[in-house]
MMTF fields as JSON, N, C-alpha, C and O atoms, coordinates in Angstrom:
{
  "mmtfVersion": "1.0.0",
  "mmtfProducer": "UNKNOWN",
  "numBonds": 227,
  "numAtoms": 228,
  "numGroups": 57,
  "numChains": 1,
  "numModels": 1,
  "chainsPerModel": [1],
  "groupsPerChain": [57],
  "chainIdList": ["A"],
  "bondAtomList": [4, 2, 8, 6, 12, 10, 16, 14, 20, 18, 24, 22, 28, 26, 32, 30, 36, 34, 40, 38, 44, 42, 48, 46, 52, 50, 56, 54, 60, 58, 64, 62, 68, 66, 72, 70, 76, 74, 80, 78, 84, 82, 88, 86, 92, 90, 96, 94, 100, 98, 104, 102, 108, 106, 112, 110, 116, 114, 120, 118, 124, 122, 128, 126, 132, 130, 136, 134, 140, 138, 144, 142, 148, 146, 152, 150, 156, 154, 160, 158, 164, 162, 168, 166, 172, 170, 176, 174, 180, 178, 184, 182, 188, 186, 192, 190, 196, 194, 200, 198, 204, 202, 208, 206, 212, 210, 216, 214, 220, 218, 224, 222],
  "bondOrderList": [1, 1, 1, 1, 1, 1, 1, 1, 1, 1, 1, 1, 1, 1, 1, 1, 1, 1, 1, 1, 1, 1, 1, 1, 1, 1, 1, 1, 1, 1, 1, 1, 1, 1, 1, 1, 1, 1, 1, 1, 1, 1, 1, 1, 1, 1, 1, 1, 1, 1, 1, 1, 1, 1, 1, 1],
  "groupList": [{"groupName": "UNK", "atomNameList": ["N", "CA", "C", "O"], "elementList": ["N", "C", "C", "O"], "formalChargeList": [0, 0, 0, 0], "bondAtomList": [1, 0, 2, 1, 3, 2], "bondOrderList": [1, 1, 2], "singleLetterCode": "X", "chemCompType": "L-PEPTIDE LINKING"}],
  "groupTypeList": [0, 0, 0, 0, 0, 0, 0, 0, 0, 0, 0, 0, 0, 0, 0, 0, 0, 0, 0, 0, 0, 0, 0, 0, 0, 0, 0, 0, 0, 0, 0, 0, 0, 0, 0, 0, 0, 0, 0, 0, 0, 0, 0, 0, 0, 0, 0, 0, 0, 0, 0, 0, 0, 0, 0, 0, 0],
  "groupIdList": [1, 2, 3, 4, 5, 6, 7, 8, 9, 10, 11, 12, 13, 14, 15, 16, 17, 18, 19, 20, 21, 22, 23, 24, 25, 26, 27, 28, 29, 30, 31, 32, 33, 34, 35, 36, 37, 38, 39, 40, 41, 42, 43, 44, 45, 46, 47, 48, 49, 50, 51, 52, 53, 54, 55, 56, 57],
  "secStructList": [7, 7, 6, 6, 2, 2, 2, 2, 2, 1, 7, 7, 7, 7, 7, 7, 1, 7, 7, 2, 2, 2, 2, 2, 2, 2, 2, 2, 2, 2, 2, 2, 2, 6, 1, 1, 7, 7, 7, 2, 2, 2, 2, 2, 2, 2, 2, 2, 2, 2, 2, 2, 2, 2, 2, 6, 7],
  "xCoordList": [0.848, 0.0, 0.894, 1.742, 0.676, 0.854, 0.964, -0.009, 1.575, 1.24, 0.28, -0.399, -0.141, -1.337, -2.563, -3.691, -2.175, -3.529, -3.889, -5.079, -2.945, -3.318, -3.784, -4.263, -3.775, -4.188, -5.494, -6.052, -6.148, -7.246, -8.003, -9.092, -7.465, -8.388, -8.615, -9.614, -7.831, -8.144, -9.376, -9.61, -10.225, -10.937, -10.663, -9.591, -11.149, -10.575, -10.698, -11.033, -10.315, -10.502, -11.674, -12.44, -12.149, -13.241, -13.864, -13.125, -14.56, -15.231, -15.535, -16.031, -15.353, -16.165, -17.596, -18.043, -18.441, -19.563, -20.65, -21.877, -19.568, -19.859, -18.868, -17.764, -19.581, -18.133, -18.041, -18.703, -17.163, -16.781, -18.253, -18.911, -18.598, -19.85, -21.01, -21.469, -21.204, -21.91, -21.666, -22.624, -20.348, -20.024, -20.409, -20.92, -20.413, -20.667, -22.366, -22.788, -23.001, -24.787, -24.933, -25.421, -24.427, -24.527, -24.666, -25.454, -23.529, -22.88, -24.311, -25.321, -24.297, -25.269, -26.638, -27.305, -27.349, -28.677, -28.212, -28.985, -26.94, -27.469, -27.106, -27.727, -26.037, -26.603, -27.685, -27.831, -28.569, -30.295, -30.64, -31.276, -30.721, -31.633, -30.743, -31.371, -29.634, -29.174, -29.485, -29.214, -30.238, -30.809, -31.915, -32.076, -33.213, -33.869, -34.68, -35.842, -33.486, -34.249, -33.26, -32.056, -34.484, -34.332, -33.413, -32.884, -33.029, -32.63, -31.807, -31.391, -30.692, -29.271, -28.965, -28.085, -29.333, -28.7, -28.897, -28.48, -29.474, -29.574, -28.847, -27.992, -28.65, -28.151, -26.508, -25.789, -26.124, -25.045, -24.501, -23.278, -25.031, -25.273, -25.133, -24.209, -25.863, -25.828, -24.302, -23.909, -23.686, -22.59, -21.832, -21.352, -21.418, -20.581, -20.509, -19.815, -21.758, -21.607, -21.175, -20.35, -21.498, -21.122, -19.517, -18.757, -19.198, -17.633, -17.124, -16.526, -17.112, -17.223, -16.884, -15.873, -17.815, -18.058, -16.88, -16.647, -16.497, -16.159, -14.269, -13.496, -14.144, -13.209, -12.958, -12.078, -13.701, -13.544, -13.747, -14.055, -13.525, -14.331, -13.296, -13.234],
  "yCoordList": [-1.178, 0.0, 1.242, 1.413, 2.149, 2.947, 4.612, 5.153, 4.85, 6.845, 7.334, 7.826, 7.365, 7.947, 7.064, 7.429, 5.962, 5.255, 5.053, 4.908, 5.03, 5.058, 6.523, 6.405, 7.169, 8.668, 8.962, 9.973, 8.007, 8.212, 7.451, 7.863, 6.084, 5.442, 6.199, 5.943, 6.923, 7.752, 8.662, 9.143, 8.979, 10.099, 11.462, 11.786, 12.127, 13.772, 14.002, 13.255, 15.323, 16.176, 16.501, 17.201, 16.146, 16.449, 17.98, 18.543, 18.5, 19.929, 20.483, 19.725, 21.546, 21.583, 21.816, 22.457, 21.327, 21.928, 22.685, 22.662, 23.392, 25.213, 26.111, 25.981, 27.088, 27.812, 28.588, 28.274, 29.492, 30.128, 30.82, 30.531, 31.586, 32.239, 31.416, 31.761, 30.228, 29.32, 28.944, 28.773, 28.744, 28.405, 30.123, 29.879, 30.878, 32.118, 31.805, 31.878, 31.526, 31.411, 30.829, 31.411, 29.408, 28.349, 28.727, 28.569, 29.227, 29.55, 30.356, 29.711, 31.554, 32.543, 31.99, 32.513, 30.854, 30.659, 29.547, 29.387, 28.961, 27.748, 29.21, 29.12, 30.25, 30.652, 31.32, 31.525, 31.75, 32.103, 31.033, 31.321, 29.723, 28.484, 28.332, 27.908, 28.639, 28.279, 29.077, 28.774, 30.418, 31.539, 31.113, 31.472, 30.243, 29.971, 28.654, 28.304, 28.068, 26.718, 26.319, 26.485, 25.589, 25.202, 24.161, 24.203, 22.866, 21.576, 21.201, 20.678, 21.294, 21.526, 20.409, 20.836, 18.885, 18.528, 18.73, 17.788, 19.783, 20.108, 20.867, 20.859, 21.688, 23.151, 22.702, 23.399, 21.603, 21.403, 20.76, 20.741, 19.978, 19.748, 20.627, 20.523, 21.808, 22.969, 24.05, 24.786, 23.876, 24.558, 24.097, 24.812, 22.08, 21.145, 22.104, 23.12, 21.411, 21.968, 23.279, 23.423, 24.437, 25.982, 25.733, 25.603, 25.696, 25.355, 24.314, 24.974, 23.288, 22.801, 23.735, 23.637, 24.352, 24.758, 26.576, 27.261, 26.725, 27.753, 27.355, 28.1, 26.284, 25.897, 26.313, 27.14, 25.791, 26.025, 27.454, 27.847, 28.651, 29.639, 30.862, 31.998],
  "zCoordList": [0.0, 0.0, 0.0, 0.876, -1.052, -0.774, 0.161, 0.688, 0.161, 1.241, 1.008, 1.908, -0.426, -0.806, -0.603, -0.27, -0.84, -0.592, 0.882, 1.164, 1.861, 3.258, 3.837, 4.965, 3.605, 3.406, 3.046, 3.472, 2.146, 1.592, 2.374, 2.773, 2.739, 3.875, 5.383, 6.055, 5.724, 7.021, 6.939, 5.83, 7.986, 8.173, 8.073, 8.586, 7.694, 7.826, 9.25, 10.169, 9.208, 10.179, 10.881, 10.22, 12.288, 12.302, 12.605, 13.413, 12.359, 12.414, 13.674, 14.508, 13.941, 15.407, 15.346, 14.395, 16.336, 16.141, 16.968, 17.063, 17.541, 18.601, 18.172, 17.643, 18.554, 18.025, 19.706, 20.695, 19.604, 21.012, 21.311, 22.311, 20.507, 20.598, 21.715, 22.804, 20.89, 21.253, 22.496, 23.251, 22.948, 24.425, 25.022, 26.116, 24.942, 25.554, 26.009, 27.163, 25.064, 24.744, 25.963, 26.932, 25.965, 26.558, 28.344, 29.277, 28.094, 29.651, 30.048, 30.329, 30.043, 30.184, 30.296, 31.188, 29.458, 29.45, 30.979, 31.924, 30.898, 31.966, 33.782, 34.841, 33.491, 34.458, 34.841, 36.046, 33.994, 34.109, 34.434, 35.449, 34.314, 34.622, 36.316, 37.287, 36.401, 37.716, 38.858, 40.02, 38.357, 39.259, 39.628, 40.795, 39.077, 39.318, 39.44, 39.232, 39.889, 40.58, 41.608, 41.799, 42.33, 43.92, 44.25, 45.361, 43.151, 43.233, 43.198, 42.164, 44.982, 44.834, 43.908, 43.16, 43.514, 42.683, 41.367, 40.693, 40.632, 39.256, 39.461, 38.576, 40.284, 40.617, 40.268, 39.553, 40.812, 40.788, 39.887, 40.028, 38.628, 37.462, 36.81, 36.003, 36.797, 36.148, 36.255, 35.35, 37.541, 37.884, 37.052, 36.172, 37.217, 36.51, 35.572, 35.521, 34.424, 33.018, 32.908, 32.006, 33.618, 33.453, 33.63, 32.671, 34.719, 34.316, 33.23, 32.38, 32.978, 32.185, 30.413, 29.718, 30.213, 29.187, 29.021, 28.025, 30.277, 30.473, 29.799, 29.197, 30.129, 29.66, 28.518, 28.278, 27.674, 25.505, 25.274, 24.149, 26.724, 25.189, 25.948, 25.476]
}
């Protein structure tokens, strides 16, 4: 086998599919949802992901 032909069998590159923006959106709507609810364990679900997401952007 050739360089070229093993090249062609690989996958590309994959795409992203958020952009920074999107992590900005994200963040912001889950801290509005985290202002208003009672359920320390969503609440804290909700923190996870907010940090989480704070990471990529």
């Amino acid at each position: 086998m050739t360089d070229t032909e093993t090249k062609q069998n690989e996958p590309g590159r994959a795409r992203a599919l958020l952009s920074t923006a999107d992590f900005k959106l994200l963040r912001t709507a889950l801290a509005s949802h985290a202002k208003t609810t009672d359920d320390r364990e969503e609440l804290a679900k909700i923190n996870a992901l907010h940090h989480r997401l704070g990471t990529y952007s």
